[in-house]
Backbone as a printed PyTorch tensor [residue, N CA C, xyz], in Angstrom:
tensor([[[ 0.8490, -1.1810,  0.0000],
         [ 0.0000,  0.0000,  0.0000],
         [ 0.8900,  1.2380,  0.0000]],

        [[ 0.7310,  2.2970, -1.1400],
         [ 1.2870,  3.4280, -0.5620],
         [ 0.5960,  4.6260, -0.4680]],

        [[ 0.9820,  5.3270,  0.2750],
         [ 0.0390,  6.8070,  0.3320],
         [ 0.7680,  7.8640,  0.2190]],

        [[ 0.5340,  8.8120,  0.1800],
         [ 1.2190,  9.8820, -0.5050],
         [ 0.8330, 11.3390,  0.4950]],

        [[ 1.4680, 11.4330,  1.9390],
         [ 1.0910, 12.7800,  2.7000],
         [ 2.4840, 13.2330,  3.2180]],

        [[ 1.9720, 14.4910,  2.6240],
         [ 2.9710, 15.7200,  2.9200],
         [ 2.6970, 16.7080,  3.9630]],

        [[ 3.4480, 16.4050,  4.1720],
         [ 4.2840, 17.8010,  5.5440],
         [ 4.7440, 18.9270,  5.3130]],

        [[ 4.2560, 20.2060,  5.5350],
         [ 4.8180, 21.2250,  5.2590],
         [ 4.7400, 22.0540,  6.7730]],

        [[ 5.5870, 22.9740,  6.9970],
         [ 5.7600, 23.8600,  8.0660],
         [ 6.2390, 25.0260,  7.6410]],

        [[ 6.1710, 26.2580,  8.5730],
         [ 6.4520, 27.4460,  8.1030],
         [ 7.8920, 27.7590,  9.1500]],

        [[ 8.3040, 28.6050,  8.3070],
         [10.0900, 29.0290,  9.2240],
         [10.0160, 28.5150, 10.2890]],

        [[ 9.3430, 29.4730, 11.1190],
         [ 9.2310, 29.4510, 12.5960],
         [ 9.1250, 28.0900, 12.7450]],

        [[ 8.1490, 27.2300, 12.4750],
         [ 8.4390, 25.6350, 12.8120],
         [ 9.4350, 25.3070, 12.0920]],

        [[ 9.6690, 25.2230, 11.2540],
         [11.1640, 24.3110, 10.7290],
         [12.4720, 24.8060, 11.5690]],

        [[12.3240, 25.9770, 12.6170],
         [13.5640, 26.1720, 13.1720],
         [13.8510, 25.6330, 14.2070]],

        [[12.6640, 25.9440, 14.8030],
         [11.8380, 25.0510, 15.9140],
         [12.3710, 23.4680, 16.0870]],

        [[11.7980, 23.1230, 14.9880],
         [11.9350, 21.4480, 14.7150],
         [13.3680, 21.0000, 14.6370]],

        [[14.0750, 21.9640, 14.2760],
         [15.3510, 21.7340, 13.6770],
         [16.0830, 21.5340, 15.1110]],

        [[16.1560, 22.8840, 16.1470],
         [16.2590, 23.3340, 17.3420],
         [16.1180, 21.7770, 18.8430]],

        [[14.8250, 21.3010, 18.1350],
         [14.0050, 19.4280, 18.8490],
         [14.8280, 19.0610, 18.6540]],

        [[15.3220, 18.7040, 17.9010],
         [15.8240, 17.4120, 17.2370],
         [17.4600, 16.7330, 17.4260]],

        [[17.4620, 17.4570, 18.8820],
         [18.9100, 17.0900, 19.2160],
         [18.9440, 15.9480, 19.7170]],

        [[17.8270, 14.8180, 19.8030],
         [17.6520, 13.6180, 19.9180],
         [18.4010, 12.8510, 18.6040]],

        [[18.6400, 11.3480, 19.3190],
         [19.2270, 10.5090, 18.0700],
         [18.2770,  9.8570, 17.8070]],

        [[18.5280,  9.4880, 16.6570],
         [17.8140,  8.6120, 15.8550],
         [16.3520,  8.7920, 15.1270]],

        [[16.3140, 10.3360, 15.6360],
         [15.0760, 10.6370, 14.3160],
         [15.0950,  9.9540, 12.9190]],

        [[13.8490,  9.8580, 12.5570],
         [13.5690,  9.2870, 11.2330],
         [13.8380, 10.3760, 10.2190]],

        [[14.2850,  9.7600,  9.2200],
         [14.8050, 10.2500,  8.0950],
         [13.6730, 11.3290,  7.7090]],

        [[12.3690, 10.6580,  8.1230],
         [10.9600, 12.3180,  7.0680],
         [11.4440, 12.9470,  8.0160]],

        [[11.1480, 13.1270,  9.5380],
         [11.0550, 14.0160, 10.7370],
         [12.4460, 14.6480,  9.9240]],

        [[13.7460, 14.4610,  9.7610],
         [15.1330, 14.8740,  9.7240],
         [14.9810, 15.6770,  8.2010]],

        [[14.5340, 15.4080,  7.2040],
         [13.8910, 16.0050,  6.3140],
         [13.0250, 17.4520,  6.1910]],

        [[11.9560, 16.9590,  7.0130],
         [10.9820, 17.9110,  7.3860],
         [11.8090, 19.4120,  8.3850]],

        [[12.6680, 18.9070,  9.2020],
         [13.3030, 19.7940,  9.5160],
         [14.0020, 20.9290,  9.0110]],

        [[15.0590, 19.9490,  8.1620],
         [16.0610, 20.6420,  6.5010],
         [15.0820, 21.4930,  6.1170]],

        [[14.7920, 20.9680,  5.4450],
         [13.5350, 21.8540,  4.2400],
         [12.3610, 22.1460,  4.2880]],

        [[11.8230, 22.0100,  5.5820],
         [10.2640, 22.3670,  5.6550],
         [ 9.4430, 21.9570,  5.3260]],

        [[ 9.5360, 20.3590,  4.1420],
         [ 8.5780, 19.8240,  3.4830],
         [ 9.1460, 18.3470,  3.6290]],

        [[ 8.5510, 17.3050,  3.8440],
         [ 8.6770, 16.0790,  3.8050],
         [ 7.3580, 15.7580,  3.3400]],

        [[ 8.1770, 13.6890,  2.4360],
         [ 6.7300, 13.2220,  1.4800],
         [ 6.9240, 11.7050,  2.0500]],

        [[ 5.5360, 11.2330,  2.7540],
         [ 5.9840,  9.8730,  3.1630],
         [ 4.9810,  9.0110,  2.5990]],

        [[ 5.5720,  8.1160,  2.1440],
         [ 5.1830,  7.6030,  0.9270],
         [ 4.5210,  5.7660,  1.1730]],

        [[ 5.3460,  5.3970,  2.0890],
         [ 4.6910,  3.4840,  3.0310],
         [ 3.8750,  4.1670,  4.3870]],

        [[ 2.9480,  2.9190,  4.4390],
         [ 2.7020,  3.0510,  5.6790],
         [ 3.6030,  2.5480,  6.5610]],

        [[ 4.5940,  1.7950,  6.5770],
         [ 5.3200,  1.8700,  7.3610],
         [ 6.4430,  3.0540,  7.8130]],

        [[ 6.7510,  3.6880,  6.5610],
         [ 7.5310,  4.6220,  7.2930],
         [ 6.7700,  5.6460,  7.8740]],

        [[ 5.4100,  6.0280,  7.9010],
         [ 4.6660,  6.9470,  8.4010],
         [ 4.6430,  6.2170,  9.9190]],

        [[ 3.9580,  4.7910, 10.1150],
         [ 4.2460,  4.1530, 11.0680],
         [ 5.2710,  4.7170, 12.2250]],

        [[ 6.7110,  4.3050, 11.3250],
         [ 8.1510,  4.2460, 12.2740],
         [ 8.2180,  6.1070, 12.5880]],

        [[ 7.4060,  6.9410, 11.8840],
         [ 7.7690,  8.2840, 12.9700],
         [ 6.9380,  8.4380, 13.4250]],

        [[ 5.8030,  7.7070, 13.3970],
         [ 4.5500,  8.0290, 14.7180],
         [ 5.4770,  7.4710, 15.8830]],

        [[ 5.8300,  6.0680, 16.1350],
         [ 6.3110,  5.5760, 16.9090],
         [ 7.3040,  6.1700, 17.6160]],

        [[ 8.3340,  7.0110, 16.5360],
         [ 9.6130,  7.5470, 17.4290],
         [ 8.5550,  9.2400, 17.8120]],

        [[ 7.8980,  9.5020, 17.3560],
         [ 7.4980, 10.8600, 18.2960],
         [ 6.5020, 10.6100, 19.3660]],

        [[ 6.0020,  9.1610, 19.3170],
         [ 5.5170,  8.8780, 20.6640],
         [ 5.9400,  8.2630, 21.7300]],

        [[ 7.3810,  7.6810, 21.1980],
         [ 8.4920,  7.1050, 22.2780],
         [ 9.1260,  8.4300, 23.0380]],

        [[ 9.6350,  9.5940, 22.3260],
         [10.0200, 10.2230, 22.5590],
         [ 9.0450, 11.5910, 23.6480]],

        [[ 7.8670, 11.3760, 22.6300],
         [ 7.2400, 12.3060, 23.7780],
         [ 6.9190, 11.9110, 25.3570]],

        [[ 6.7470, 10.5450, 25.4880],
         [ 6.5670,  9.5540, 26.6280],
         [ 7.8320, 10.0200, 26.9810]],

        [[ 8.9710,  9.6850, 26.5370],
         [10.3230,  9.9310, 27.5460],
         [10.5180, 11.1300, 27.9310]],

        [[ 9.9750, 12.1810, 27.3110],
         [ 9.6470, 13.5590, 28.3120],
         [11.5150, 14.2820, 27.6430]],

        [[11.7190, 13.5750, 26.2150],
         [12.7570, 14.6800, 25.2690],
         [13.2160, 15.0480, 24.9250]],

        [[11.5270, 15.8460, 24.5200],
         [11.0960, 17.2210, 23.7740],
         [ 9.3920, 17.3480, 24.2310]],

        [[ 9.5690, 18.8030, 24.4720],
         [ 7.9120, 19.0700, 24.5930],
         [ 7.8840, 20.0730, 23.4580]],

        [[ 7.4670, 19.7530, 22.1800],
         [ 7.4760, 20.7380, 21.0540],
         [ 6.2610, 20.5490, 20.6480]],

        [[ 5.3620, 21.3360, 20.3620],
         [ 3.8740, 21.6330, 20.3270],
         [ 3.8850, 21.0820, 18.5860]],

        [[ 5.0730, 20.8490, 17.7210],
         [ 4.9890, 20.8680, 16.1950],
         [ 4.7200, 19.6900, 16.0880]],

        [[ 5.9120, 18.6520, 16.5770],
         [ 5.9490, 17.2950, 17.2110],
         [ 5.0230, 16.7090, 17.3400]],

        [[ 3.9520, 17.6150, 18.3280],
         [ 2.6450, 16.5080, 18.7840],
         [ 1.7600, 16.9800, 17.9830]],

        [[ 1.3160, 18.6880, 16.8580],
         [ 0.4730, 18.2700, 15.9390],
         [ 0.7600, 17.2010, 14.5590]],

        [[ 2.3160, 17.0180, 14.2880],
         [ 2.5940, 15.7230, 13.6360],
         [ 2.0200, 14.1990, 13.8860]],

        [[ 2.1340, 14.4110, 15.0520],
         [ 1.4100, 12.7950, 15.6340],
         [ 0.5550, 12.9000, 15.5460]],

        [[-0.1520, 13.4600, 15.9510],
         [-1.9980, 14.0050, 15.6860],
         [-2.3540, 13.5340, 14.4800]],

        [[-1.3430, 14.5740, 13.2900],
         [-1.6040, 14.1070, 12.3410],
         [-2.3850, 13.0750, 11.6130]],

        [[-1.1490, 12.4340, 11.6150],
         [-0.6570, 11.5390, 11.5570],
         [-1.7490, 10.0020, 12.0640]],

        [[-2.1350, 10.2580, 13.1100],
         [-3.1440,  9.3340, 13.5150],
         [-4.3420,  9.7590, 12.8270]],

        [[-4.7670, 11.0390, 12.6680],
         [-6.1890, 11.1140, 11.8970],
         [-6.1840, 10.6040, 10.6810]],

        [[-4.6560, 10.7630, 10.1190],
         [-4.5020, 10.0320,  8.5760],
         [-4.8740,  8.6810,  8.7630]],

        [[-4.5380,  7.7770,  9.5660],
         [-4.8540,  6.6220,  9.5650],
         [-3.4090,  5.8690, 10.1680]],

        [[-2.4480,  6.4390, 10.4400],
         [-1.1040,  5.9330,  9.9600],
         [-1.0930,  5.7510, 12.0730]]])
């Protein structure tokens, strides 16, 4: 199955995000989305594997980044 949802953010979040992300092992969209403001995720699994790392991560208490958790949000209303 593939699906096709894009991520876009404005400065202020992509600096933001960029700023989060001093954690290891972000996923390659999240690490993307940061760079350039736009990420395209394309399996459900890789939509999957960054729900998972921004809900491992928000549970471990961090990052509290308000961008972060409307991504997950997202992300779950998509279906993913």
């Amino acid at each position: 199955m593939e699906i096709s949802l894009l991520l876009v953010l404005d400065l202020r979040e992509q600096a933001a995000l960029q700023a989060a992300l001093v954690t290891h092992g972000a996923p390659d969209a999240l690490v993307t989305l940061a760079l350039t403001g736009a990420c395209r995720i394309h399996t459900l699994d890789e939509g999957r594997t960054l729900r998972r790392w921004l809900a491992d991560t928000r549970a471990a208490g961090k990052t509290d980044f308000a961008s972060l958790n409307i991504i997950e949000r997202e992300l779950i209303r998509f279906g993913v």
